[in-house]
C-alpha positions in Angstrom: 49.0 -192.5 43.5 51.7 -195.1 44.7 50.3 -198.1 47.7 52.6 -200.2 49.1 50.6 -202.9 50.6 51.4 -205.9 53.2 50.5 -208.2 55.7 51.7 -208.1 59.4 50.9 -209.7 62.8 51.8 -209.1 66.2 53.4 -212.2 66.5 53.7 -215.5 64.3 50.0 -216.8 65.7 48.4 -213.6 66.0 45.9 -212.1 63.5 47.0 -210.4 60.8 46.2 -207.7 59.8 45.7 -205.6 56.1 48.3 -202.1 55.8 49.2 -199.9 53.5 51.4 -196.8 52.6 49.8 -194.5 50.3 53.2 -192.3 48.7 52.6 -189.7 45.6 52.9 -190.5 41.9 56.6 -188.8 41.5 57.4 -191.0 44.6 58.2 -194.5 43.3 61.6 -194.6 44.4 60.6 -193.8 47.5 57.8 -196.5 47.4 60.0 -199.0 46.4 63.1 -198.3 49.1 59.7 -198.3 51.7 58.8 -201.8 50.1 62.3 -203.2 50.3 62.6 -201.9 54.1 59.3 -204.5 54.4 60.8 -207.1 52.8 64.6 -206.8 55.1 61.9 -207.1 58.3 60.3 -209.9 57.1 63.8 -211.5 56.3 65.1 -210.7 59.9 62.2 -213.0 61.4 59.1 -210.2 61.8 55.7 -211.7 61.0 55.0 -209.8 57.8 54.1 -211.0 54.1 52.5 -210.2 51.0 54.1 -207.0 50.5 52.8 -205.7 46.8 53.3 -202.2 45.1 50.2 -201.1 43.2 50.3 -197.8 40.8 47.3 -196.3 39.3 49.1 -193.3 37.2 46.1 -190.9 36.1 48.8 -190.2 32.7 49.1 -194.0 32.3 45.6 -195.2 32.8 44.1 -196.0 29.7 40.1 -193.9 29.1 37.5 -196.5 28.6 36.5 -198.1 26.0 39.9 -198.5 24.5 40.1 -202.3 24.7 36.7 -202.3 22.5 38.1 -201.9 18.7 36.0 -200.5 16.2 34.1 -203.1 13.6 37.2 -202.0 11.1 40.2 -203.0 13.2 42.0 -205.5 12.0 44.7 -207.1 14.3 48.0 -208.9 13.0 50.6 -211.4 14.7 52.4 -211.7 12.0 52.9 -212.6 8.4 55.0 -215.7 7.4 53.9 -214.8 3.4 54.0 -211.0 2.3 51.9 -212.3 -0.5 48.9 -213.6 1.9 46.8 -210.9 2.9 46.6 -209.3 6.4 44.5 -210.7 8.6 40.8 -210.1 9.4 38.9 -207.4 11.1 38.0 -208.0 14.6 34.5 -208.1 14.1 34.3 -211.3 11.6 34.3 -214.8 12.7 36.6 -217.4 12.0 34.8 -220.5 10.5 35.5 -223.6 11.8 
């Protein structure tokens, strides 16, 4: 699912309060034409802010435990020397 969030008040002083759109996954462009048409009535003077798309894509959402590497993993930035070894594995400590 798509949200399109934001802020608005009745009036500059009044309280604001917390909205939100909710539009469908294959609906971004819609979400994001929604999100601009915030953003125009806050630029012509209407007392709203904080307008924010979040996305939670079930097919880009990531299953847990993915961001917990195996003992093996070893993880690279680069290599200046092809003649120094590749890095470490994630589970070893660097000594200081």
């Amino acid at each position: 699912m798509i949200v399109v969030f934001w802020l608005q008040s009745d009036s500059e002083a009044g309280p604001v309060r917390a909205l939100h759109e909710v539009f469908p996954p294959d609906q971004l462009g819609e979400a994001l034409k929604f999100a601009e048409s915030l953003r125009a009535q806050r630029r012509a003077g209407e007392p709203i802010s904080h307008v924010a798309i979040q996305s939670e894509l079930q097919e880009s959402v990531g299953q847990a435990g993915v961001s917990d590497p195996s003992r093996d993993y070893a993880h690279y930035k680069r290599r200046i020397d092809p003649s120094i070894p590749l890095g470490r594995p994630s589970g070893e400590t660097r000594e200081e």
